[in-house]
PDB file of N, CA, C and O in Angstrom:
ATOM      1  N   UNK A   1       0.861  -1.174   0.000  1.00  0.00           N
ATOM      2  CA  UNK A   1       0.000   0.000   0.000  1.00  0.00           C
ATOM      3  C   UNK A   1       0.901   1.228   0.000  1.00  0.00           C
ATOM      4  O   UNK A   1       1.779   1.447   0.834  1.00  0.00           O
ATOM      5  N   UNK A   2       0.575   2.011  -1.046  1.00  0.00           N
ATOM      6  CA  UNK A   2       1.800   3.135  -0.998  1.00  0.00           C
ATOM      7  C   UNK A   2       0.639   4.257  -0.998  1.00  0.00           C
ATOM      8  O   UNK A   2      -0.231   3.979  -1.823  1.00  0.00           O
ATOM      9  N   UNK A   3       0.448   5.211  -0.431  1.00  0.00           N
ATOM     10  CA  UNK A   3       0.028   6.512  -0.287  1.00  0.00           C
ATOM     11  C   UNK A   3       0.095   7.669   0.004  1.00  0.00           C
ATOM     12  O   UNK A   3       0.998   7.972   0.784  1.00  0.00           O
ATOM     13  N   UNK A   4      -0.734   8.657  -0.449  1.00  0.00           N
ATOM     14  CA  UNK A   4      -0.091   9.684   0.247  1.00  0.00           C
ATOM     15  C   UNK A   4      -1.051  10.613   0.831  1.00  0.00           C
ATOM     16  O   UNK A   4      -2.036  10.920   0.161  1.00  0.00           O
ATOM     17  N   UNK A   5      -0.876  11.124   2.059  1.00  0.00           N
ATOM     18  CA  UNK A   5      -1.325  11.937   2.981  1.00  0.00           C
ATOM     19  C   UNK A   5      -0.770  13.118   3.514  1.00  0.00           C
ATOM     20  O   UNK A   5       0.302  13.167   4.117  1.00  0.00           O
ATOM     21  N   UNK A   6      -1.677  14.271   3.232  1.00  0.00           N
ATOM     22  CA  UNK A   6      -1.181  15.645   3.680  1.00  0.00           C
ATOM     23  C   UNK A   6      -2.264  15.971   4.881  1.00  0.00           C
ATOM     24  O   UNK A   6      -2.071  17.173   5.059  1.00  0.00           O
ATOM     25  N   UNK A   7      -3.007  15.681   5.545  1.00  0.00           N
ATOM     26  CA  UNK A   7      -3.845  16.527   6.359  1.00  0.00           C
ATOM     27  C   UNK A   7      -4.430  15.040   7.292  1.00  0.00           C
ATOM     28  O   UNK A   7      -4.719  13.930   6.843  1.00  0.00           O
ATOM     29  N   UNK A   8      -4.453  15.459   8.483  1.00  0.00           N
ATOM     30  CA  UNK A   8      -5.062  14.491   9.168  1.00  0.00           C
ATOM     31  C   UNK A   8      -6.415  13.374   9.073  1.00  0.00           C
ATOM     32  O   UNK A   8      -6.552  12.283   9.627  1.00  0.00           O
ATOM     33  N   UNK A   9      -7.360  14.141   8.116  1.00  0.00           N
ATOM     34  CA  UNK A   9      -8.671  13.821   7.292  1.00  0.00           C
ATOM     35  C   UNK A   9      -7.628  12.109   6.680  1.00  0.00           C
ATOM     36  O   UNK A   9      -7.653  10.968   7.139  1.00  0.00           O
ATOM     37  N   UNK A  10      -6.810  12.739   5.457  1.00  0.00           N
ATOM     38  CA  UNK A  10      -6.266  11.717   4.756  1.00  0.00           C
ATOM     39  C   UNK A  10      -5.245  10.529   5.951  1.00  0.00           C
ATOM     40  O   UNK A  10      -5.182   9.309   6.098  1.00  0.00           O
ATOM     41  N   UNK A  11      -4.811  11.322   6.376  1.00  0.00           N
ATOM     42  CA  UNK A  11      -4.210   9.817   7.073  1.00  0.00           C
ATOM     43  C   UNK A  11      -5.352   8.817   7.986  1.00  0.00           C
ATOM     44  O   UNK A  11      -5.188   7.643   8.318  1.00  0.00           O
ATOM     45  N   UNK A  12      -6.562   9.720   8.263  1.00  0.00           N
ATOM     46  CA  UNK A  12      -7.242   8.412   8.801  1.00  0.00           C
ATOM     47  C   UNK A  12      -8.279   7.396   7.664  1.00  0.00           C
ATOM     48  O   UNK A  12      -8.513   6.200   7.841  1.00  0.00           O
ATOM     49  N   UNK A  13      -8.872   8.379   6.315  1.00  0.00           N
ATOM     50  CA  UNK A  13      -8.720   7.427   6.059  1.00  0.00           C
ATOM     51  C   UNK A  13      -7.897   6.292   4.934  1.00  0.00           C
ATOM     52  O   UNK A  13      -8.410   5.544   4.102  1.00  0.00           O
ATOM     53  N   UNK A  14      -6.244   6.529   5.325  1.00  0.00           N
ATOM     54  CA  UNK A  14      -6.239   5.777   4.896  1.00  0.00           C
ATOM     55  C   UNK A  14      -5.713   4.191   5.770  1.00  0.00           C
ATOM     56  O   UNK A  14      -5.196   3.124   5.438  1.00  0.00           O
ATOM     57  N   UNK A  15      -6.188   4.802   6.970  1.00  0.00           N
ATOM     58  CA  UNK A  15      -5.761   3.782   8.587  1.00  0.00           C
ATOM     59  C   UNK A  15      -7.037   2.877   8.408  1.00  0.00           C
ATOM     60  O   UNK A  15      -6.988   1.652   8.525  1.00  0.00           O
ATOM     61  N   UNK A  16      -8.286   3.643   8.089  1.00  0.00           N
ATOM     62  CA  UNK A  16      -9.518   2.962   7.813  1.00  0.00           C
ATOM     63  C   UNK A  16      -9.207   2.038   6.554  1.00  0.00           C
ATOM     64  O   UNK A  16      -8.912   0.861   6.761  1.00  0.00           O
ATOM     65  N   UNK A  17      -9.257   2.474   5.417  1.00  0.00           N
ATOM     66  CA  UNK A  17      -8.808   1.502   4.337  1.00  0.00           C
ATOM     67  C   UNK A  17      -7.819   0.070   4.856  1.00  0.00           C
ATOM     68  O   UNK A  17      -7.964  -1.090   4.469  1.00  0.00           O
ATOM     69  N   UNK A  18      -6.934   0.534   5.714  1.00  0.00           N
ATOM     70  CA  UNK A  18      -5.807  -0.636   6.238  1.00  0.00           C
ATOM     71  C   UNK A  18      -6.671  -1.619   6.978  1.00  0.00           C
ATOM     72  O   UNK A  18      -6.768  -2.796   6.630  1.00  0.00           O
ATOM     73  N   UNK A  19      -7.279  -1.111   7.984  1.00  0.00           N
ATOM     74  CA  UNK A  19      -8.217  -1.645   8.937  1.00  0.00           C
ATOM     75  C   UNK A  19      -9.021  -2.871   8.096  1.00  0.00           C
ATOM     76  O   UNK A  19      -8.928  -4.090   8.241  1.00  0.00           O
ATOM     77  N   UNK A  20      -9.789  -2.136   7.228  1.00  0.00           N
ATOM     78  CA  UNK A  20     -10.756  -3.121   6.725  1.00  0.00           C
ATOM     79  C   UNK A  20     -10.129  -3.907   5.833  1.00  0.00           C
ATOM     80  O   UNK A  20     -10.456  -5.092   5.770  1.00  0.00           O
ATOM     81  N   UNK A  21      -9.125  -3.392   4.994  1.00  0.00           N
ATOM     82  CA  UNK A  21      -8.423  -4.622   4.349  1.00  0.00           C
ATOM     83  C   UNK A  21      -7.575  -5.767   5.165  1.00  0.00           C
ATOM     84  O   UNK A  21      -6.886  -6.705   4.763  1.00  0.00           O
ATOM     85  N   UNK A  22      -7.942  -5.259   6.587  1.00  0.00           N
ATOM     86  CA  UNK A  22      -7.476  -6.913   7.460  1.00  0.00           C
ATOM     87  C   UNK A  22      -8.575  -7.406   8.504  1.00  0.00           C
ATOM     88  O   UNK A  22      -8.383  -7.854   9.635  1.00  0.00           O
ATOM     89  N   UNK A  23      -9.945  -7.177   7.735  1.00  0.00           N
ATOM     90  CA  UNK A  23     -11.264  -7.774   8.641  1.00  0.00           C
ATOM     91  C   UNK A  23     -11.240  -6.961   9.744  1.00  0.00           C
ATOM     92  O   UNK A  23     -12.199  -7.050  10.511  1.00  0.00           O
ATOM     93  N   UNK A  24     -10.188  -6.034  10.047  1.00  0.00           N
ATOM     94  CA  UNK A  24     -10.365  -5.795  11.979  1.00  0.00           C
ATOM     95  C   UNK A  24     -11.612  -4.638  11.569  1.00  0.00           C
ATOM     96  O   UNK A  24     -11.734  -3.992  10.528  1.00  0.00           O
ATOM     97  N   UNK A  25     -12.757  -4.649  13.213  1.00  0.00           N
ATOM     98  CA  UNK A  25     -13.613  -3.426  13.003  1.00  0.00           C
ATOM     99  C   UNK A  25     -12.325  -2.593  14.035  1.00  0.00           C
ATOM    100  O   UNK A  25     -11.135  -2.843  14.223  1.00  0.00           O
ATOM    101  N   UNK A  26     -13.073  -1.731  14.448  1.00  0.00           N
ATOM    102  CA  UNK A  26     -12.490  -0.155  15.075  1.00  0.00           C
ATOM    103  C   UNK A  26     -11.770  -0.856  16.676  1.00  0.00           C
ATOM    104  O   UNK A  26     -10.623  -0.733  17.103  1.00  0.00           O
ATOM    105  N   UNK A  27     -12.868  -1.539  17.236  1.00  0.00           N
ATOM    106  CA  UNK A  27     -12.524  -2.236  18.121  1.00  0.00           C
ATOM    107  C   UNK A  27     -12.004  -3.334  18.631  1.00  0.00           C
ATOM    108  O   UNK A  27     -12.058  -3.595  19.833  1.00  0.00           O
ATOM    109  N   UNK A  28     -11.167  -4.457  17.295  1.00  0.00           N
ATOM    110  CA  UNK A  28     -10.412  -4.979  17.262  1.00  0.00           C
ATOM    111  C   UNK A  28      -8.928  -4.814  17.875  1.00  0.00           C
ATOM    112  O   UNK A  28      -8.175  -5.341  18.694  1.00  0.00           O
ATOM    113  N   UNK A  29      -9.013  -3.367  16.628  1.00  0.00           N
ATOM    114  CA  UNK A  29      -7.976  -2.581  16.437  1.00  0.00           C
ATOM    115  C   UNK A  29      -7.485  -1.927  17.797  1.00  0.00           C
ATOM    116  O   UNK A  29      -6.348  -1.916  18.270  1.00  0.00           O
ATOM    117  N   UNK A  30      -8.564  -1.432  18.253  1.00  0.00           N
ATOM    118  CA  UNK A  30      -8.042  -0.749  19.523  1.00  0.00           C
ATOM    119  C   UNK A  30      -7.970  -1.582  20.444  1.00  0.00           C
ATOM    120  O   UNK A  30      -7.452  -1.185  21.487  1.00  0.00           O
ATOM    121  N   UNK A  31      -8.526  -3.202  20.366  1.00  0.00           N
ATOM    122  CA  UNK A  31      -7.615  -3.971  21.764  1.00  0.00           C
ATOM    123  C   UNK A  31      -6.302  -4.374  21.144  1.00  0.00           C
ATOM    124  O   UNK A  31      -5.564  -4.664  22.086  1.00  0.00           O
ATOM    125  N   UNK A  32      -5.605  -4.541  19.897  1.00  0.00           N
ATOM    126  CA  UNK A  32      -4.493  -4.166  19.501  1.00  0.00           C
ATOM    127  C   UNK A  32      -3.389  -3.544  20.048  1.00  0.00           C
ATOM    128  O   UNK A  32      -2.369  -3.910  20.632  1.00  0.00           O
ATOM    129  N   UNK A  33      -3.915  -2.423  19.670  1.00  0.00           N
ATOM    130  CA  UNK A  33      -3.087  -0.932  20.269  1.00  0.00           C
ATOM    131  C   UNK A  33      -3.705  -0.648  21.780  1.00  0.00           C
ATOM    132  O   UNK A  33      -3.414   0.430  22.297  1.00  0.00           O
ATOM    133  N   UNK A  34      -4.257  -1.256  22.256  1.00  0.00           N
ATOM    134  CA  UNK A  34      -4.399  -0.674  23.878  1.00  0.00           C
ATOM    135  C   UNK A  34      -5.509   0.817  23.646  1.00  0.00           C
ATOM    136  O   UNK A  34      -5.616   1.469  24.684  1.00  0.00           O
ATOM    137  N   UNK A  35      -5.964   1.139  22.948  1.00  0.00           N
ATOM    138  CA  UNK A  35      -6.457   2.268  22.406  1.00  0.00           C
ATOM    139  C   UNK A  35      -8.325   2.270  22.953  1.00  0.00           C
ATOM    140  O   UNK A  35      -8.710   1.108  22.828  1.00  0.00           O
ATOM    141  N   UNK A  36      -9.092   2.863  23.298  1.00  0.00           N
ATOM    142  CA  UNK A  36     -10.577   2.643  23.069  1.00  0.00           C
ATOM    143  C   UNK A  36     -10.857   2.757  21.660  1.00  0.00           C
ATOM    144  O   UNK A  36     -10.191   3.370  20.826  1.00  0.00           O
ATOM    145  N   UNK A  37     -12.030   2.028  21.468  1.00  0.00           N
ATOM    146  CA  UNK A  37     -12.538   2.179  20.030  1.00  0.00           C
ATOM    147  C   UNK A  37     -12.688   3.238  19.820  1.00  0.00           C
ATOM    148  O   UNK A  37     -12.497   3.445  18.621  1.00  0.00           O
ATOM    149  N   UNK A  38     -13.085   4.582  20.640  1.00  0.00           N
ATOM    150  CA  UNK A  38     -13.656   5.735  20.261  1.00  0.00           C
ATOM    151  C   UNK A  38     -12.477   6.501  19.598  1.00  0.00           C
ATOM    152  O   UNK A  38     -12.744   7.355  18.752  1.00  0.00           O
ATOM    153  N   UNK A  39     -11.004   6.204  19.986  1.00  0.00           N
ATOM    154  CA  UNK A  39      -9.791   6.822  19.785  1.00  0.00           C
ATOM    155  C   UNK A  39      -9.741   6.028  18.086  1.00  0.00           C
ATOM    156  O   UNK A  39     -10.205   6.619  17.111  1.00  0.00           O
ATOM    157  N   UNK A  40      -9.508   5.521  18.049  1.00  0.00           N
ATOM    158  CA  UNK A  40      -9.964   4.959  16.421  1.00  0.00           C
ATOM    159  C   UNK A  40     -10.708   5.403  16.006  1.00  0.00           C
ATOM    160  O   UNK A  40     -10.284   5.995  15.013  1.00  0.00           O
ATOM    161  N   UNK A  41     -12.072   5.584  16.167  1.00  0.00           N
ATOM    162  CA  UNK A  41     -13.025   6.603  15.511  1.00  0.00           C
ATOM    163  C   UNK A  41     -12.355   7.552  14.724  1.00  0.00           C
ATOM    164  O   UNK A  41     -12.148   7.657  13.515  1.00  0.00           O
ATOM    165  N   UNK A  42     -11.929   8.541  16.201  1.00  0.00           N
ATOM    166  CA  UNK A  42     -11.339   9.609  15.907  1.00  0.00           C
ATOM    167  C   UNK A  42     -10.382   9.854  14.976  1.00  0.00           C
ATOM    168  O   UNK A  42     -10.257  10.747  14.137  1.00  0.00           O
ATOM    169  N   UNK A  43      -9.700   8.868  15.279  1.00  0.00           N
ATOM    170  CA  UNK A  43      -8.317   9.455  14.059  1.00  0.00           C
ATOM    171  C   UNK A  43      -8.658   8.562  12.506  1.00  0.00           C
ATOM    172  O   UNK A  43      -7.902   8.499  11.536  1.00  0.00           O
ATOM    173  N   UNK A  44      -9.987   7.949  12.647  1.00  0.00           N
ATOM    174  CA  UNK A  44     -10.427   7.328  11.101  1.00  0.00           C
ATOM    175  C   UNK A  44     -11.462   8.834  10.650  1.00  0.00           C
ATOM    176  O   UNK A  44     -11.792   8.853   9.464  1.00  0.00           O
ATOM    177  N   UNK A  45     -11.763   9.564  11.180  1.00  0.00           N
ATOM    178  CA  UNK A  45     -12.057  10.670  10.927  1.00  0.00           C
ATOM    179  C   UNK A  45     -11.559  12.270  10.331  1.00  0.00           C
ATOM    180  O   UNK A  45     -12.030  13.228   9.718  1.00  0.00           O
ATOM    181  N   UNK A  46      -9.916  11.689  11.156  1.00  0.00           N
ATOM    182  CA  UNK A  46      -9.363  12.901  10.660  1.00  0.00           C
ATOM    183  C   UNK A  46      -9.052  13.890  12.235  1.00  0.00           C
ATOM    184  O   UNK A  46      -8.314  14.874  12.297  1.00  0.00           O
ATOM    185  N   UNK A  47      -9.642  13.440  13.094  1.00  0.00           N
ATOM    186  CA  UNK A  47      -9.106  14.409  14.773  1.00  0.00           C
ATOM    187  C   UNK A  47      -8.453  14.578  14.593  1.00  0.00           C
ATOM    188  O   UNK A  47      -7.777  13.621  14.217  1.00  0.00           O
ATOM    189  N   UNK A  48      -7.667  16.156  14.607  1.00  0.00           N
ATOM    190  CA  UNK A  48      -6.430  16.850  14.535  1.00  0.00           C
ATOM    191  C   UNK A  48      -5.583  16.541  15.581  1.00  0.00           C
ATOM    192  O   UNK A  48      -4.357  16.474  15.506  1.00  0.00           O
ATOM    193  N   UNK A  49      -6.632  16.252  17.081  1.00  0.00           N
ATOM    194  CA  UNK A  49      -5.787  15.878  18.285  1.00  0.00           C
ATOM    195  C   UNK A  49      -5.079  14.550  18.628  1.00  0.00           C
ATOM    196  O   UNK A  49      -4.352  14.377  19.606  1.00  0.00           O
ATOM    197  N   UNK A  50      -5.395  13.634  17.680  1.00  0.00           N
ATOM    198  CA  UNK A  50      -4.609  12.647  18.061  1.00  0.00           C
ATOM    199  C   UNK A  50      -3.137  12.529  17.949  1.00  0.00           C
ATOM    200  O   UNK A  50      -2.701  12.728  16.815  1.00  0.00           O
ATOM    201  N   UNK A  51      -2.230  12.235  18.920  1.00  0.00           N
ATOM    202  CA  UNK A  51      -0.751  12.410  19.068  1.00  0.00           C
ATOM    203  C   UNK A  51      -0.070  11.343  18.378  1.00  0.00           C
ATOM    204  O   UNK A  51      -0.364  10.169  18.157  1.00  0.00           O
ATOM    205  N   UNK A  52       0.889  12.048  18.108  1.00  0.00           N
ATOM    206  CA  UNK A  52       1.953  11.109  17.252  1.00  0.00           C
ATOM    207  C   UNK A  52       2.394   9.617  17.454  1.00  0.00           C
ATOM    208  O   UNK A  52       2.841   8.791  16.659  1.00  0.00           O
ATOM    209  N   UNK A  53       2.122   9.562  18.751  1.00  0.00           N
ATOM    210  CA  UNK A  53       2.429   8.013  19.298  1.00  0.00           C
ATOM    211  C   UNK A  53       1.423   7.220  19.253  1.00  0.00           C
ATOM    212  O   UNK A  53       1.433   6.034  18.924  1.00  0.00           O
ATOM    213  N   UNK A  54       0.112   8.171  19.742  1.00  0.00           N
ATOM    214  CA  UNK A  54      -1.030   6.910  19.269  1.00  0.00           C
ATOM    215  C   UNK A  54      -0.915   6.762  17.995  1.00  0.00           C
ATOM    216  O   UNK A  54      -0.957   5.564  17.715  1.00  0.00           O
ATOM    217  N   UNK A  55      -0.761   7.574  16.892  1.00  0.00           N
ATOM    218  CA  UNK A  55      -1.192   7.390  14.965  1.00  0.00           C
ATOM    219  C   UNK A  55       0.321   6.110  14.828  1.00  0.00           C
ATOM    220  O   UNK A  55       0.135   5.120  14.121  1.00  0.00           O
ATOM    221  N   UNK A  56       1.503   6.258  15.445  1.00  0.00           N
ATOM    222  CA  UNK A  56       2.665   5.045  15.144  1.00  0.00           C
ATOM    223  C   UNK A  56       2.238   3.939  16.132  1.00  0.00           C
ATOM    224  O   UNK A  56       2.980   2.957  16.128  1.00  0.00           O
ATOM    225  N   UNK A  57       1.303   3.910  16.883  1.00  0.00           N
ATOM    226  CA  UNK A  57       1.015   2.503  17.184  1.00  0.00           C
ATOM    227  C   UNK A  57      -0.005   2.139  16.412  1.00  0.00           C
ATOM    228  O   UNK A  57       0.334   1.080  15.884  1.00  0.00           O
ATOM    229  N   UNK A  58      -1.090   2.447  16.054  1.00  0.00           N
ATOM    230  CA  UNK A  58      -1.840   2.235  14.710  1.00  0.00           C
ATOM    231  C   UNK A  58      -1.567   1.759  13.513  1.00  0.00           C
ATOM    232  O   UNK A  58      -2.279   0.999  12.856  1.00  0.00           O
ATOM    233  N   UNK A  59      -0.083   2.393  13.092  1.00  0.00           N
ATOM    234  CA  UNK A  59       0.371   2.489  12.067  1.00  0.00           C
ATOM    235  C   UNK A  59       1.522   0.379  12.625  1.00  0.00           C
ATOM    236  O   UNK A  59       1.745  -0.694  12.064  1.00  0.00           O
ATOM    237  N   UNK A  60       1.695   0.766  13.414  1.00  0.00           N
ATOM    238  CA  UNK A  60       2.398  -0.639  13.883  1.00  0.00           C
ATOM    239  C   UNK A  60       1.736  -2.107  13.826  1.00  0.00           C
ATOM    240  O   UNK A  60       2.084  -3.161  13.294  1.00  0.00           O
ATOM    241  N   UNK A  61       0.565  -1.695  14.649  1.00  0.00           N
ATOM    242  CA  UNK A  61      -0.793  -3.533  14.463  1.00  0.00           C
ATOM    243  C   UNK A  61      -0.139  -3.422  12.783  1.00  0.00           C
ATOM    244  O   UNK A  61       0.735  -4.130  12.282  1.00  0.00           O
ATOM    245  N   UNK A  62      -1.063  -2.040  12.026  1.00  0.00           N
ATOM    246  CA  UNK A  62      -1.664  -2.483  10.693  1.00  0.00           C
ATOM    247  C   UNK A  62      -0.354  -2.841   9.858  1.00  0.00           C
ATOM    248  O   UNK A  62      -0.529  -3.091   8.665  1.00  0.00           O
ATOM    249  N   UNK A  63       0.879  -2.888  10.342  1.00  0.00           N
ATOM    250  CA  UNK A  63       1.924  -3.585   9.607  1.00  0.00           C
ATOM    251  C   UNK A  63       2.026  -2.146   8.690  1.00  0.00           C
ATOM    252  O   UNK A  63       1.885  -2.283   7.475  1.00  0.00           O
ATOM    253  N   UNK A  64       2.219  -1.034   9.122  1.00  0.00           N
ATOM    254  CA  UNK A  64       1.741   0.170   7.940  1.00  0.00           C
ATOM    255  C   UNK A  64       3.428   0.425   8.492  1.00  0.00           C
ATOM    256  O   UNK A  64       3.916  -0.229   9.413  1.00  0.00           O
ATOM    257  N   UNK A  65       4.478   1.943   7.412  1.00  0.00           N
ATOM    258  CA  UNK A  65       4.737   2.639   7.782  1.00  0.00           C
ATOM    259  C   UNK A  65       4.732   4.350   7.661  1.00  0.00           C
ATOM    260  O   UNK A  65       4.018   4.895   6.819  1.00  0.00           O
ATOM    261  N   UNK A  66       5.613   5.148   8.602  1.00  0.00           N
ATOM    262  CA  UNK A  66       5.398   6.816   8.462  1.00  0.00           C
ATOM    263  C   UNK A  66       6.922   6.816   8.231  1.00  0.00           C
ATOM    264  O   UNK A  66       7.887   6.483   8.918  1.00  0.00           O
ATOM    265  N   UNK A  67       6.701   7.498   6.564  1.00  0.00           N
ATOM    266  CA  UNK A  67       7.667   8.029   5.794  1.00  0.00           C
ATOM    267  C   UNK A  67       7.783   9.843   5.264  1.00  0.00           C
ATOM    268  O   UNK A  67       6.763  10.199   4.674  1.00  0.00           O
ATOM    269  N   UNK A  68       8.418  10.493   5.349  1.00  0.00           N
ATOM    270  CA  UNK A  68       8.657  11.364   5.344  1.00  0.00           C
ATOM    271  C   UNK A  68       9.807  11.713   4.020  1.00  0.00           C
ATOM    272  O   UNK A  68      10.983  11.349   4.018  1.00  0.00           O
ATOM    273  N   UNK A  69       9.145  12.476   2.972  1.00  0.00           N
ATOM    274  CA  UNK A  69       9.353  12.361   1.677  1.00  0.00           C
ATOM    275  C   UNK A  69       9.063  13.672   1.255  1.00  0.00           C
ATOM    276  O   UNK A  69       7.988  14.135   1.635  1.00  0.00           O
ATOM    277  N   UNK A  70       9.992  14.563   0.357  1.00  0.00           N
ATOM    278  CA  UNK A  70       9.769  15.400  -0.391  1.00  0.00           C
ATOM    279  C   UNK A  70       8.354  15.560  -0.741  1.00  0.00           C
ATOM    280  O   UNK A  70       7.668  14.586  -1.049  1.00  0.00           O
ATOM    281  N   UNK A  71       7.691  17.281  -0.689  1.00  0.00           N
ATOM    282  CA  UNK A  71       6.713  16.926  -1.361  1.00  0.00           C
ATOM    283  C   UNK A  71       6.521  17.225  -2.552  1.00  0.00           C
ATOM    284  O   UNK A  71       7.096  18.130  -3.157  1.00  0.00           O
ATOM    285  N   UNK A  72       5.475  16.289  -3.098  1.00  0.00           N
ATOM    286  CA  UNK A  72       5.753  15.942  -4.846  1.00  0.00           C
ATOM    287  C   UNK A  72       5.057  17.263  -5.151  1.00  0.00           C
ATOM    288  O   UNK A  72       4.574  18.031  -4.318  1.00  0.00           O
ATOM    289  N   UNK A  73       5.092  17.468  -7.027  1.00  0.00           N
ATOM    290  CA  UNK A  73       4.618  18.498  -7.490  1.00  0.00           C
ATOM    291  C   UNK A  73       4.341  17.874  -8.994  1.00  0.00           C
ATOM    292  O   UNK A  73       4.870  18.056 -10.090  1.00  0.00           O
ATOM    293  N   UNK A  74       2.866  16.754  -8.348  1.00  0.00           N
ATOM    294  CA  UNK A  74       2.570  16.585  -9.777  1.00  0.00           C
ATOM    295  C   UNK A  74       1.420  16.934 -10.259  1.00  0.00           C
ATOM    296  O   UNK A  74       0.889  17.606  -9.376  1.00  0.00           O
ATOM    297  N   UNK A  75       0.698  16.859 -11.197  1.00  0.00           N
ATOM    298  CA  UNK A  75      -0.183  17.597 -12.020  1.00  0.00           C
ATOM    299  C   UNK A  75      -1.474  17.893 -11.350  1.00  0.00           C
ATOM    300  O   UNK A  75      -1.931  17.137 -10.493  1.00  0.00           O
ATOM    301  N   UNK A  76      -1.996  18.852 -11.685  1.00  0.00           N
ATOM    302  CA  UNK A  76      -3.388  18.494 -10.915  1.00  0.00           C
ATOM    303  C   UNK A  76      -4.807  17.865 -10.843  1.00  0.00           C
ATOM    304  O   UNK A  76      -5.740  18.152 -10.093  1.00  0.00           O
ATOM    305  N   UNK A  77      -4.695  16.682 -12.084  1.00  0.00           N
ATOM    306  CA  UNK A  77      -5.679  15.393 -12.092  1.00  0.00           C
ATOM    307  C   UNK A  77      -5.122  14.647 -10.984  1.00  0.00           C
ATOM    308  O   UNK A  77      -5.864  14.078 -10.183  1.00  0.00           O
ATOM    309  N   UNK A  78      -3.430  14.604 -10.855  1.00  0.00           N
ATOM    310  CA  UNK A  78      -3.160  13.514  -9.917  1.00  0.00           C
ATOM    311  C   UNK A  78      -3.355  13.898  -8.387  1.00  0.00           C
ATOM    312  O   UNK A  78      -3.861  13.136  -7.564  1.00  0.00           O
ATOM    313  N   UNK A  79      -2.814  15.381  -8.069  1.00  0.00           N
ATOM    314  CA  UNK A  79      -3.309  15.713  -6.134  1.00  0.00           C
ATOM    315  C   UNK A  79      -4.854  15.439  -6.629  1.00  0.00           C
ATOM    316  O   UNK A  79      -5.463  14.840  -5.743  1.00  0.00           O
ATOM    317  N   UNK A  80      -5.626  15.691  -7.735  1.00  0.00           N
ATOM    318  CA  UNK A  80      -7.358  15.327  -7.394  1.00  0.00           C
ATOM    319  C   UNK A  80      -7.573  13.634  -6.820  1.00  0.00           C
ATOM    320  O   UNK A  80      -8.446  13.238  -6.047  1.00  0.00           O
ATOM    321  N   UNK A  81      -6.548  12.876  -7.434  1.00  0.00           N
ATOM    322  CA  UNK A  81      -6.844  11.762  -6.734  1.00  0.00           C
ATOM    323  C   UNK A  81      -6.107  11.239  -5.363  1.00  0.00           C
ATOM    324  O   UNK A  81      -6.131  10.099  -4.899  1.00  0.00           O
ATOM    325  N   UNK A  82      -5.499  12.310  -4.893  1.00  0.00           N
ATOM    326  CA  UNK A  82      -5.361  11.790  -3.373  1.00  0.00           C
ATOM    327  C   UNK A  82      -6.684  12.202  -2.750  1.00  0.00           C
ATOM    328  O   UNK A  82      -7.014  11.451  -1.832  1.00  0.00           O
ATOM    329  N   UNK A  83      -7.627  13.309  -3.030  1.00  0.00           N
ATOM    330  CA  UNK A  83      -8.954  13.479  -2.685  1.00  0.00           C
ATOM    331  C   UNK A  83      -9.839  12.464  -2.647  1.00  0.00           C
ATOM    332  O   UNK A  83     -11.010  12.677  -2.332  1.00  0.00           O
TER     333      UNK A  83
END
């Protein structure tokens, strides 16, 4: 899964997309990560407040990682499809 995310909206969902492509619901996930389901909610929503350590343990169950990469400058059909 390669993607890309600029705004908190996009990184949850693409934590949601991860989620369901491994059967877990919200509350799987969060006995996983030690997390309440509601904290999953949240950051499959986009909560600005969720902290960096909860989104890398999230990112840890789902076998995901956080890469930090130039940002691209490609056309604008293609940023329409990170939308």
């Amino acid at each position: 899964m390669s993607n890309l995310a600029r705004n908190p909206k996009q990184i949850g969902n693409l934590i949601r997309q991860a989620r369901k492509e491994r059967s877990l619901s919200q509350a799987q996930l969060g006995e996983k990560t030690g997390l309440r389901q509601a904290t999953i909610s949240q950051i499959e929503t986009g909560n600005p407040a969720a902290t960096m350590e909860t989104i890398l343990a999230v990112l840890a169950v789902l076998d995901l990682e956080f890469r930090i990469v130039r940002r691209s400058k490609g056309t604008a059909a293609a940023i329409e499809d990170i939308f």
